[in-house]
C-alpha positions in Angstrom: 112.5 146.1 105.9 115.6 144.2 106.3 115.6 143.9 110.1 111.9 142.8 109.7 112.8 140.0 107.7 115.6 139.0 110.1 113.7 139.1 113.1 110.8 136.9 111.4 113.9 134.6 110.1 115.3 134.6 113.5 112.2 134.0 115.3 111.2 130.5 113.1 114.6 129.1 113.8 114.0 130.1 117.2 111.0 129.1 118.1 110.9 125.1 118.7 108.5 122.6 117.2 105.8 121.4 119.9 106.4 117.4 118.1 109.6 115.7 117.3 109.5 112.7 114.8 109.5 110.5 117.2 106.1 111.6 118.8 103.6 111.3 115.7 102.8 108.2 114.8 104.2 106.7 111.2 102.0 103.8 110.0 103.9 100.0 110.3 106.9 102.1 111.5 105.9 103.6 115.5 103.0 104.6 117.4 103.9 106.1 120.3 100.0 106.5 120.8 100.4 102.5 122.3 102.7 103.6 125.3 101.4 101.9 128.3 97.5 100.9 127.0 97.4 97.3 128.1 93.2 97.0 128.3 91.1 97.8 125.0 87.9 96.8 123.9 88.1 94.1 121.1 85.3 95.4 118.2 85.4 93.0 114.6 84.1 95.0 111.9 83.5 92.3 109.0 81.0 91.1 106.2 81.3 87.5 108.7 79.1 89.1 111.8 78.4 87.2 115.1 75.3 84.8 114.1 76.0 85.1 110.1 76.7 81.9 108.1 80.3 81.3 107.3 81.9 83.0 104.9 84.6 80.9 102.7 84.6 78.8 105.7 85.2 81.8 108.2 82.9 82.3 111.3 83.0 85.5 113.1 83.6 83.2 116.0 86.6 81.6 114.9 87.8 85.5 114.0 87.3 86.5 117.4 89.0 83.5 119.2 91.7 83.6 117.0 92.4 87.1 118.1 92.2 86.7 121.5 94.4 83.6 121.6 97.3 85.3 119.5 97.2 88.6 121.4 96.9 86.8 124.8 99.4 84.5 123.7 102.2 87.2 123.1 101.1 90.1 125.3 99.7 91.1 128.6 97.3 92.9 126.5 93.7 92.0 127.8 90.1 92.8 126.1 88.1 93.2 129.5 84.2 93.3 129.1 83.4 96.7 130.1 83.5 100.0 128.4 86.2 102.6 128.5 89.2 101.6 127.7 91.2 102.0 124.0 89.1 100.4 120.9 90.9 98.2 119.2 89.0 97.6 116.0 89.5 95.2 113.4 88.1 95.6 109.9 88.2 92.5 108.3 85.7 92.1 104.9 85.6 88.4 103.6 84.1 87.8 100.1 83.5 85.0 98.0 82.7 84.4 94.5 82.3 81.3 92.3 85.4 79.3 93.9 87.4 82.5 95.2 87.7 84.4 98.0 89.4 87.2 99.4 90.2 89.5 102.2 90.8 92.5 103.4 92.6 93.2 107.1 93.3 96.1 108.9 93.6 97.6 112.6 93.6 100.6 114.1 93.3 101.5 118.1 91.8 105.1 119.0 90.1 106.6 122.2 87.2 109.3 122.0 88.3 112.8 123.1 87.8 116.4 122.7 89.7 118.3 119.9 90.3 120.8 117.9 90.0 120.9 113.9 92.7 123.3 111.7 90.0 126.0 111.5 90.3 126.0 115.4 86.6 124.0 115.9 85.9 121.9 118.8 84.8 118.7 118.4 84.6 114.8 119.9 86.2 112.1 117.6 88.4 109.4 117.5 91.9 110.0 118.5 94.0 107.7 116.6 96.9 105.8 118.3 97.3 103.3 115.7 96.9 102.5 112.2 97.7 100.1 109.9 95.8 98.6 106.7 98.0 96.0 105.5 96.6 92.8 104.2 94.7 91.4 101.4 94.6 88.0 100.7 93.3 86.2 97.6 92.9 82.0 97.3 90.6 79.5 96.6 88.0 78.5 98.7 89.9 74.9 99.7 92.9 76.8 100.4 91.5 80.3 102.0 90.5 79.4 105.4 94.6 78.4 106.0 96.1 81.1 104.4 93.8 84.0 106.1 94.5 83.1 109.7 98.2 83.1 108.6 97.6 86.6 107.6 95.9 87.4 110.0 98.4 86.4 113.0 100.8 87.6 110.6 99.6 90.9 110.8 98.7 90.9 114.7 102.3 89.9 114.9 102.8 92.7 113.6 100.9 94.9 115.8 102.1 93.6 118.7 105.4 94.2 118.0 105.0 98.5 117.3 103.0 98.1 120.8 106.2 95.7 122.7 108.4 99.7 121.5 106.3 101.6 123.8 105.3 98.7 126.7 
């Protein structure tokens, strides 16, 4: 019984992990997923939609440019029009009531591939290479407009900075 229990003692210390630390990703601190994607297809998941009426003084237009001019600005990152690269989706849900508004940001990057669940099933999903939910921002509705887009490149910032580790 004794040798048993050594041998299975012997054999976990043994036997090497298949991931060190510094390969899975740890929200806001690495992603190693980011290593050498420079194309992804920009997707804005928001309450403000392309052809909505502002919200709190926020077009989906304005969103979208704004994006684009902070991550071209500080990358080499580009959002080509055709499918197939990495989706970079931001989820950004503006809401307003009586003379408030607020806001919620976040970001995550992902491909579509083949895997397997923990019960050993095959399936097709979204394979994560970033993740971050970060921001909420509360203000009035004079004041909003201002301090979300400071968020917002605060946050991109932000981003671009975990994807600069690994480019």
């Amino acid at each position: 019984m004794k040798r048993i229990l050594v041998v299975i003692v012997l054999g976990l210390l043994l036997s090497g992990n298949a991931y060190s630390s510094s390969d899975l990703m740890v929200p806001g601190i690495n992603s190693p997923g980011l290593k050498n994607l420079k194309e992804f297809n920009l997707s804005i998941d928001s309450t403000v939609y392309p052809g909505s009426e502002k919200m709190c003084n926020i077009s989906y237009e304005e969103i979208e440019s704004f994006v684009k001019k902070i991550i071209y600005s500080n990358s080499v990152i580009k959002f080509p029009a055709s499918f197939g690269h990495e989706q970079f989706l931001l989820t950004t849900n503006i809401l307003e009531k009586s003379n408030i508004c607020s806001a919620e940001i976040s970001l995550m990057t992902y491909s579509f591939e083949r895997g397997r669940n923990t019960a050993s099933v095959y399936f097709t999903g979204p394979h994560v290479s970033f993740f971050d939910r970060g921001q909420i921002r509360i203000d009035n509705y004079k004041d909003f407009k201002v301090t979300y887009f400071a968020a917002l490149e605060k946050y991109l910032l932000k981003f671009l900075e975990n994807w600069k580790k690994y480019n």
